[in-house]
C-alpha positions as CSV (number, residue, x, y, z in Angstrom):
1,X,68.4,105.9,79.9
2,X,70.6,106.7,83.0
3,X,74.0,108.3,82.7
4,X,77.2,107.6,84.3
5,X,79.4,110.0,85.9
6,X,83.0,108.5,84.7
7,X,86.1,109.2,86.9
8,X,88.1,110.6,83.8
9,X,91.9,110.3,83.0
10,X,93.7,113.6,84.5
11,X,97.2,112.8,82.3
12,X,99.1,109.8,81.0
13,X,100.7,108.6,84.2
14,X,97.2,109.2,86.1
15,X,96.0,105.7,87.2
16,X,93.4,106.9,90.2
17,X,92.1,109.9,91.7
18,X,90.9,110.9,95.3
19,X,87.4,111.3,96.0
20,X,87.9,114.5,98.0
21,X,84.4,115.7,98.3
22,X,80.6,114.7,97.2
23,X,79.1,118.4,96.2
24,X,76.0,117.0,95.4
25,X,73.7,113.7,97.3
26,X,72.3,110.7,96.6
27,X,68.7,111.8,95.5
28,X,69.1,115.5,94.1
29,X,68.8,117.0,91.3
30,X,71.2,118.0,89.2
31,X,71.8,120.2,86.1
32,X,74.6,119.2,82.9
33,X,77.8,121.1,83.6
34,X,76.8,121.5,87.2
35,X,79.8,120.6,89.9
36,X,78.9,117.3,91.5
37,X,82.4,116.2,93.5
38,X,86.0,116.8,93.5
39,X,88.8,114.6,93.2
40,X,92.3,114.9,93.8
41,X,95.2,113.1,91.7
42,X,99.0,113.3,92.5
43,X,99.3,117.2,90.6
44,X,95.8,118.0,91.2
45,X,92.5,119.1,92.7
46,X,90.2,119.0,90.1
47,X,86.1,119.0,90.1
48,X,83.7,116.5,88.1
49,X,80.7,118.4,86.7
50,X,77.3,116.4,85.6
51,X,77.2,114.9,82.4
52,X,73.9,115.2,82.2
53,X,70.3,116.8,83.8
54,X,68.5,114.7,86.1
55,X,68.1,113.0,89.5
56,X,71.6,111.7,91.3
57,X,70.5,108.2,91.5
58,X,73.5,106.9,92.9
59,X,76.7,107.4,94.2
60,X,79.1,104.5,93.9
61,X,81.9,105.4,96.2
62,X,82.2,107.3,99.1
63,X,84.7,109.9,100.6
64,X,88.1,109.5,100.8
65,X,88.0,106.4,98.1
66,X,90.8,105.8,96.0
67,X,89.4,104.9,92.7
68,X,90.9,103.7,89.0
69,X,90.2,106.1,86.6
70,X,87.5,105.7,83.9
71,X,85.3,103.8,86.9
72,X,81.8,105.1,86.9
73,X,81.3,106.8,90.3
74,X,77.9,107.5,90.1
75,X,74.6,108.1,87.7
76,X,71.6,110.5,86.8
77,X,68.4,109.7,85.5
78,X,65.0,109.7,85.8
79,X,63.7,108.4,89.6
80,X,63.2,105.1,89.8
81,X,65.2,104.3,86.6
82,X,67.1,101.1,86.5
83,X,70.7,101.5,86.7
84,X,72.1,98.0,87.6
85,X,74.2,97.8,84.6
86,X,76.4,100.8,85.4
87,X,77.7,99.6,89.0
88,X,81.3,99.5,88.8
89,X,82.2,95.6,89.1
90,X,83.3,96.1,93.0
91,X,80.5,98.1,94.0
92,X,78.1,95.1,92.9
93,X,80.1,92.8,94.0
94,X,79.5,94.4,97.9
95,X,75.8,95.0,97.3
96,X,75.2,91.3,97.0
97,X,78.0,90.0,99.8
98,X,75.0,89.4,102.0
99,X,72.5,87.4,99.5
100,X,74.1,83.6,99.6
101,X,72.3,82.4,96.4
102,X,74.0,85.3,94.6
103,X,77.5,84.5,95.8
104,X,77.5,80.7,95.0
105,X,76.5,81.4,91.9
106,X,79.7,84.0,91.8
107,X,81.8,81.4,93.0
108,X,80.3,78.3,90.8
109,X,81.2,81.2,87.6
110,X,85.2,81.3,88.8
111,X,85.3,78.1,89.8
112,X,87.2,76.8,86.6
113,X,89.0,80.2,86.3
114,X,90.2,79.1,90.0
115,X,91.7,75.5,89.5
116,X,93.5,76.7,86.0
117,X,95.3,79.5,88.3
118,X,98.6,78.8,89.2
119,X,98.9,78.7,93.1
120,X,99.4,81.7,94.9
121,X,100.4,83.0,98.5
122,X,98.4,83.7,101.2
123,X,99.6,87.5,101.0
124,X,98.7,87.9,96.9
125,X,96.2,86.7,97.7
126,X,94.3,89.6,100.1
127,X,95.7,91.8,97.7
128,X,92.8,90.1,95.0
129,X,90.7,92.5,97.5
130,X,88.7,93.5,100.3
131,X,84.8,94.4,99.8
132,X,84.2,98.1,101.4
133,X,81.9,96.6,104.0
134,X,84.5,94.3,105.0
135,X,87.1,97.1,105.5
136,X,85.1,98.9,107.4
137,X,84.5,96.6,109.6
138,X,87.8,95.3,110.1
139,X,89.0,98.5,111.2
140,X,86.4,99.3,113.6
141,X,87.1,96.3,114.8
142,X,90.7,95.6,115.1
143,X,91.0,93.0,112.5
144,X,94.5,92.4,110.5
145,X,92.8,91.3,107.6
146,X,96.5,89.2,106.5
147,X,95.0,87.0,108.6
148,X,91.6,86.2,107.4
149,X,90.6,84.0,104.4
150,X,88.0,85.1,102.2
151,X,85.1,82.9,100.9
152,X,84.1,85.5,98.2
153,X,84.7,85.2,94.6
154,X,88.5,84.8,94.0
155,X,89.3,84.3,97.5
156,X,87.7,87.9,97.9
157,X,87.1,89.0,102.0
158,X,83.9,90.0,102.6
159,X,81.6,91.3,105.2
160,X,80.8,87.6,106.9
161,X,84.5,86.7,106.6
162,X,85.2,89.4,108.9
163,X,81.9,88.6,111.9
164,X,83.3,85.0,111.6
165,X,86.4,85.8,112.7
166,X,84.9,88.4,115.6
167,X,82.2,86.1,116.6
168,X,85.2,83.2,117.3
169,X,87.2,85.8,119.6
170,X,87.4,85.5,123.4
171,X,84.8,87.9,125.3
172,X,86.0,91.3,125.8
173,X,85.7,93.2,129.0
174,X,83.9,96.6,128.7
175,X,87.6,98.1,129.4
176,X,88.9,96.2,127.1
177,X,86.4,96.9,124.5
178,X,87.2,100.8,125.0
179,X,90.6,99.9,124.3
180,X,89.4,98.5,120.8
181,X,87.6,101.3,119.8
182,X,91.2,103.6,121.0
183,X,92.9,102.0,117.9
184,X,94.2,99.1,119.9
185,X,95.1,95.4,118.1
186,X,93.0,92.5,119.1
187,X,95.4,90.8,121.3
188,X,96.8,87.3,120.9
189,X,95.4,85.8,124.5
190,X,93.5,87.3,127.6
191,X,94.6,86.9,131.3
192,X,90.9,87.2,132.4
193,X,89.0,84.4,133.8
194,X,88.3,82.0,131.2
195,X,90.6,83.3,128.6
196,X,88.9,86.7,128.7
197,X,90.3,89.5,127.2
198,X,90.9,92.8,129.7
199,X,92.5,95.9,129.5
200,X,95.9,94.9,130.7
201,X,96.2,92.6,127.6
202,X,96.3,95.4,125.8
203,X,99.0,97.1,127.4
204,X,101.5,94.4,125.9
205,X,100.8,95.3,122.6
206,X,103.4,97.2,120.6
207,X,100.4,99.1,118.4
208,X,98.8,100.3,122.0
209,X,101.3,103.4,121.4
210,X,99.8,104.4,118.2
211,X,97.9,107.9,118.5
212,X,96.8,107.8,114.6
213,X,96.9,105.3,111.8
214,X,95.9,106.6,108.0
215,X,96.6,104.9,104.6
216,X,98.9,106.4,102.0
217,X,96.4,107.7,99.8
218,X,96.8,110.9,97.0
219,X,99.5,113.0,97.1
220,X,101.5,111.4,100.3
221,X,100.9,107.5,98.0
222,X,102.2,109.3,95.1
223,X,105.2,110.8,96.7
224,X,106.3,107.9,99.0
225,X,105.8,105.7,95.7
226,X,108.4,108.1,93.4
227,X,110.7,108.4,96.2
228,X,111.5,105.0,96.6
229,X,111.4,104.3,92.7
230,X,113.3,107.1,92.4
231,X,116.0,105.7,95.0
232,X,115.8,102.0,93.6
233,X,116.4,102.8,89.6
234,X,119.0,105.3,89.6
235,X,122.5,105.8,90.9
236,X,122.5,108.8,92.9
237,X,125.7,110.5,94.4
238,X,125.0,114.2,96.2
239,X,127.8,117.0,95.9
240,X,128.0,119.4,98.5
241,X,129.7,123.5,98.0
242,X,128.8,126.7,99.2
243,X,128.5,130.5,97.1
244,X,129.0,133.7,98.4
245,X,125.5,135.3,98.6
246,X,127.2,138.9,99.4
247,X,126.6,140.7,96.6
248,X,122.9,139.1,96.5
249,X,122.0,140.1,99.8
250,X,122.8,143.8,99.1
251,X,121.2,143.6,96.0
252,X,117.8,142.2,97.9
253,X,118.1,145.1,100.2
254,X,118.3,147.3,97.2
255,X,115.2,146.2,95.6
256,X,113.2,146.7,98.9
257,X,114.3,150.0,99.3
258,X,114.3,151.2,96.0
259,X,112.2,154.5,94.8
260,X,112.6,153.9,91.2
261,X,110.6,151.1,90.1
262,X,108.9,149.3,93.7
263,X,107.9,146.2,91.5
264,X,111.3,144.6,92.3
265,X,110.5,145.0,96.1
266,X,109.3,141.6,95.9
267,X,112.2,139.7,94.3
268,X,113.5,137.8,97.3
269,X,116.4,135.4,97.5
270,X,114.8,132.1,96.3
271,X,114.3,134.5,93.1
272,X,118.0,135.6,92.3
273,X,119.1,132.0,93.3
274,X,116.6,130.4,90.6
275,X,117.8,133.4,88.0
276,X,121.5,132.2,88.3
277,X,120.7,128.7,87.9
278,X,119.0,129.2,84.4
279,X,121.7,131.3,83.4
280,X,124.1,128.6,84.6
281,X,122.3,125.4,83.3
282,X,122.9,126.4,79.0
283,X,126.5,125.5,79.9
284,X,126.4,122.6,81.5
285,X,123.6,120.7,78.8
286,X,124.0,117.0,80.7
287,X,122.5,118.7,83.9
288,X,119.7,119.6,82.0
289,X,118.6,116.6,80.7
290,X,116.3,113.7,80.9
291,X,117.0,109.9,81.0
292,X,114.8,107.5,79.2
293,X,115.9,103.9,79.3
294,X,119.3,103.8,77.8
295,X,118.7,107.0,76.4
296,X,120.2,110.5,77.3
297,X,117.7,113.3,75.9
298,X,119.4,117.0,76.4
299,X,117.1,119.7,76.0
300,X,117.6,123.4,74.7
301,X,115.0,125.2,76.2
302,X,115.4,125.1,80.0
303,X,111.9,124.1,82.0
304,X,112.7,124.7,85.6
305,X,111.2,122.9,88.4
306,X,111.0,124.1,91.7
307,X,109.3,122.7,94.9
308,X,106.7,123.7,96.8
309,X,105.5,122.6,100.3
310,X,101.7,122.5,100.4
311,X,99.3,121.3,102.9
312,X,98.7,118.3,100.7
313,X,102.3,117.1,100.3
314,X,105.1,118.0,98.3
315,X,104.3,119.6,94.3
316,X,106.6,120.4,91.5
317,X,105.2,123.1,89.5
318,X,107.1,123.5,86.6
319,X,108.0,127.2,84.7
320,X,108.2,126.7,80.7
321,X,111.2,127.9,78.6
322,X,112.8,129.8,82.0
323,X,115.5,131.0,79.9
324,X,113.2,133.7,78.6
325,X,111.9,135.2,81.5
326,X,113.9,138.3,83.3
327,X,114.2,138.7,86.9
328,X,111.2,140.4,87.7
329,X,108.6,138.4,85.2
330,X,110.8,135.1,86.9
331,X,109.5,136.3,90.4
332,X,106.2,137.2,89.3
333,X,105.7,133.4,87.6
334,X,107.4,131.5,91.0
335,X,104.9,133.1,93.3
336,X,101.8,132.4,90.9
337,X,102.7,129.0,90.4
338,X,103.3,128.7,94.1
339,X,100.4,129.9,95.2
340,X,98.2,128.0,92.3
341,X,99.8,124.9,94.2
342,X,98.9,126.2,97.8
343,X,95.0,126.9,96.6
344,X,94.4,123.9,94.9
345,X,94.4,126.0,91.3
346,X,97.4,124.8,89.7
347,X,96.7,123.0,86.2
348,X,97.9,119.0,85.6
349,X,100.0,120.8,82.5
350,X,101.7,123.1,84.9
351,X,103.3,120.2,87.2
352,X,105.1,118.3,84.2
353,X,108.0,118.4,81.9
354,X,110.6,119.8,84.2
355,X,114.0,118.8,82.8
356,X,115.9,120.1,86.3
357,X,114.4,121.2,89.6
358,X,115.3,122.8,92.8
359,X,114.4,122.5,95.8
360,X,115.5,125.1,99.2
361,X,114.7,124.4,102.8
362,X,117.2,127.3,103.5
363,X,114.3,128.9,105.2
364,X,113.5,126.1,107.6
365,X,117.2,126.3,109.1
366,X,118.4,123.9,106.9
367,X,122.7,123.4,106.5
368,X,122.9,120.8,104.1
369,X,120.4,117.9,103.2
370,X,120.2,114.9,100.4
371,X,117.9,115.7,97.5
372,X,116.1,112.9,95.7
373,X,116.2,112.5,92.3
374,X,113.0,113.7,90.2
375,X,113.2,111.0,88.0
376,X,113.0,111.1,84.3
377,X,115.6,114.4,85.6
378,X,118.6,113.5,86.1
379,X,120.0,116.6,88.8
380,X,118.4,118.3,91.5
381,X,119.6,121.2,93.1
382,X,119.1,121.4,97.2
383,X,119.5,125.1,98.0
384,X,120.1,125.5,102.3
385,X,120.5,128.6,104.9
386,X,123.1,131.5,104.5
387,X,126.1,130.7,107.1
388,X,129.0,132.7,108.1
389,X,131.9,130.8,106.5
390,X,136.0,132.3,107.5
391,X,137.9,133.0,105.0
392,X,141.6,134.8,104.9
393,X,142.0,138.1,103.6
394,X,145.2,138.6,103.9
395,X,146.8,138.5,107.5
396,X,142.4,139.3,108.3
397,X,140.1,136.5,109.0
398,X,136.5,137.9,107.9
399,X,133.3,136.2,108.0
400,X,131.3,136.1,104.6
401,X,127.8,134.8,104.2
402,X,127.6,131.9,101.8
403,X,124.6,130.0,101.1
404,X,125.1,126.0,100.8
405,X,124.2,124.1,97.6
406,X,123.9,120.0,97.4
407,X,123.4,118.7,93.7
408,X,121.7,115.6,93.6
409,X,123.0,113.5,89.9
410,X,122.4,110.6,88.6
411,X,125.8,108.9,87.8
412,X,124.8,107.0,85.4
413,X,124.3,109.9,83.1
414,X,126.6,112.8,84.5
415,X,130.2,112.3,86.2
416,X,131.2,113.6,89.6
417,X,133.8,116.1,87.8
418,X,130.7,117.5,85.5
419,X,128.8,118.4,88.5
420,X,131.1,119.7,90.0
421,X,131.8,122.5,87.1
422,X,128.6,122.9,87.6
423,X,128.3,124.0,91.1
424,X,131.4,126.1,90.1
425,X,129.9,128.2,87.5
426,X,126.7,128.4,89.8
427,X,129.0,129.6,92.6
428,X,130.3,132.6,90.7
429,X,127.1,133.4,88.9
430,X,126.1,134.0,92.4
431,X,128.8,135.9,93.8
432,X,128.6,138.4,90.3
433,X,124.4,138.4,90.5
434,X,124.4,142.1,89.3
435,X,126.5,141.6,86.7
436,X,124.9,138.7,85.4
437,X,121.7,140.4,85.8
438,X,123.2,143.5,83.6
439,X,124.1,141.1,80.9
C-alpha cells in the first residue's frame, strides 16, 4: 500500500508551510528517513524526510506552493501502485478540470449544498478558489481573475474558465502580445483597426510601470499579516529619549584592545545595550509582560527578543531566562542565534515566547523610528545611531554621544508615565555600564 508524505504541523500557530525545494523527483527512488523537500514556515526552514522506502510516485504540489499543513504532498510505493485515494482534495479536483463527464457529476454532487448557501459576493466568491492550472494560466496571460466566473464545483475557476475568457478578447498585435508577456494588463479597448489591440494601448495602463509582481507568500505573508494585526488590536503610543553611551564606547574599545582575556574582543555595542536592558526590565515588571485577552500575565524570568534582518524577512529569535547570562555568554548566545537565523538553522522553539524585544537599526543610520508591537508583548524597544547631543557644563558647551531609544507600549496595559521610568532607569544603566556590569 502506498504512503503519503504529510506536510506536518511545525507549532501551534503554524497553518501552512512553503514548499521551498523538491530534493527528490517524481519517479525515484527513495529510502525511509531520507530528505525528500524543504519547506519553510514563518520561524523556519525545515526539511521533510521519507516516511517510507520505495518509488516517489507522485508529487502533489510544486515549488513555491503555499500549502495547509497536514496536506499530503506526495507518496511512495511500489511502481505502478494505485494511489488515487491520497490526492489532496485540490490536486484531484485539477486533474479532472479537463474530463466534462467528471465535472458534472462534481457539480450535480454540490448542487443542493449550492441552493441551501446563503448568497455570496462576487469577491468571496473567487476566494472559494482557483485550480493551479487556471492560475497559471491567468498570469501568463494577463487575466484579473476578479473578473472571471468559474463554472467548476462551488463557483471554482478553472482551466477552461480562463481560455473562454482569452479566446473572447480582441486580436493582439505581435507588439502588443510582447507587451503581455512583459507583465502588462490586458487592456480595456484597442485603437487598432477593428478593435485590435497594439502596443500603444498598453502604454495607458497604470500596471505598464510594473518591473516585478510576486505574491506575499512565507515569511514576507507572515510579517505583513502580524503587522497589521498588530497595529489594528492594540493601542500603541511610542516614547522617544536618548542615553549617554560614553562610558560604553570606552568600555568597547577596552575589550578590543585588551591583553587579559581577548574573548571579550567581540562584545560590541548591540551587546552592552541588550545587557542593560535585562538588568533594567526586573524593575519595571509591566514592560515585561504579555497581554492575553483581558488578561495582563507578568513574568519573572526575562526571555529577550531581539530582531534580526535575514534574507528571508524579518525573525525574532528569542534568548531564554536572559537574566542569567553575563556579558560575555549574552554575546556569545546573540550572535548564535543570529546567525542560526541567517543560515536557515534556527529551531521553531528558538523564535517563541519572548515577553519583550528589541529591535536597533542604529547601524543603518537610523535617528529615531516607530517600532511595532510584537504582539502577545506588550513593549518594544527601538534602539537608533549614536549622535552628538550639546549639553552645558558649566559656562562649556560639549558634545556627548548619546544613543536614541523609542519604546513602543501598548496603552492599554502600561501608562505613558511607566514607560517613561522605564527609559529613565535604562538611560542611566547605560551611562554607569561598568558599574552595572561589576555588580
Amino acid at each position: 500500500m502506498a504512503t503519503a508524505v504529510i506536510m506536518p504541523r511545525q507549532g501551534n500557530t503554524v497553518e501552512s508551510c512553503l514548499l521551498l525545494e523538491w530534493k527528490k523527483q517524481k519517479g525515484e527512488k527513495v529510502s525511509e528517513g531520507e530528505i525528500i523537500c524543504e519547506v519553510e514556515t514563518d520561524k523556519a526552514v525545515f526539511e521533510i524526510e521519507a516516511p517510507a522506502t520505495g518509488v516517489l510516485l507522485d508529487t502533489f504540489f510544486d515549488e513555491g506552493a503555499d500549502i495547509p499543513v497536514l496536506t499530503n504532498i506526495a507518496v511512495i510505493g511500489k511502481t505502478g501502485e494505485s494511489y488515487d485515494e491520497l490526492r489532496p482534495v485540490a490536486e484531484a479536483a485539477d486533474e479532472a478540470e479537463n474530463t466534462e463527464d467528471i465535472i458534472n457529476t462534481e457539480k450535480e454532487t454540490v448542487t443542493k449544498d449550492v441552493k441551501e448557501t446563503a448568497t455570496v459576493s462576487k469577491e468571496d466568491k473567487h476566494k472559494r478558489g482557483i485550480s493551479p492550472r487556471a492560475k497559471r494560466l491567468a498570469s501568463k496571460e494577463g487575466v484579473d481573475v476578479h473578473s472571471v466566473a468559474g463554472s467548476g464545483p462551488m463557483d471554482r475557476i478553472i482551466e477552461r474558465d480562463i481560455v473562454s475568457v482569452l479566446n473572447s478578447r480582441e486580436p493582439l498585435t505581435p507588439a502588443a502580445k510582447e507587451k503581455l508577456s512583459q507583465g502588462g494588463t490586458y487592456p480595456s479597448g484597442g485603437s487598432g483597426i477593428g478593435d485590435r489591440i497594439t502596443s500603444k494601448d498598453f502604454a495607458t495602463s497604470v500596471s505598464n510601470d510594473i518591473i516585478r509582481e510576486e505574491e506575499l507568500k512565507g515569511v514576507r505573508k507572515i510579517i505583513a499579516e502580524r503587522m497589521l494585526a498588530s497595529l489594528q488590536n492594540s493601542a500603541q503610543l511610542t516614547l522617544n529619549s536618548t542615553a549617554d553611551v560614553s562610558s560604553m564606547l570606552a568600555l568597547r574599545e577596552t575589550f578590543k584592545n585588551s591583553k587579559l582575556d581577548n574573548r571579550f574582543a567581540k562584545v560590541n555595542i548591540n551587546d552592552l545595550l541588550m545587557y542593560a536592558v535585562v538588568k533594567t526590565l526586573p524593575k519595571h515588571p509591566v514592560i515585561n509582560s504579555l497581554m492575553s485577552g483581558n488578561k495582563i500575565q507578568y513574568y519573572e524570568n526575562i526571555h529577550l527578543g531581539f530582531a534580526v534582518d535575514t534574507e528571508r524577512g524579518l525573525m525574532v529569535p528569542t534568548i531564554k531566562n536572559a537574566q542569567n547570562y553575563g556579558v560575555l555568554e549574552l554575546s556569545n548566545e546573540i550572535k548564535r542565534l543570529s546567525t542560526a537565523c541567517r543560515e536557515n538553522k534556527i529551531q521553531v522553539e528558538e523564535l517563541s515566547g519572548g515577553t519583550f524585544t528589541v529591535t536597533n537599526l542604529g547601524n543603518m543610520g537610523i535617528d529615531d523610528f516607530t517600532p511595532v508591537l510584537n504582539l502577545p508583548q506588550t513593549a518594544i524597544l527601538g534602539i537608533s545611531r549614536v549622535n552628538l547631543k550639546p549639553l552645558q557644563a558649566g559656562n562649556e558647551i560639549k558634545f556627548v554621544p548619546h544613543i536614541g531609544f523609542s519604546l513602543t507600549i501598548n496603552h492599554q496595559v502600561i501608562d505613558g508615565a511607566d514607560g517613561a521610568r522605564f527609559l529613565m532607569d535604562l538611560a542611566d544603566a547605560v551611562k554607569e555600564i561598568n558599574l552595572l556590569i561589576a555588580l
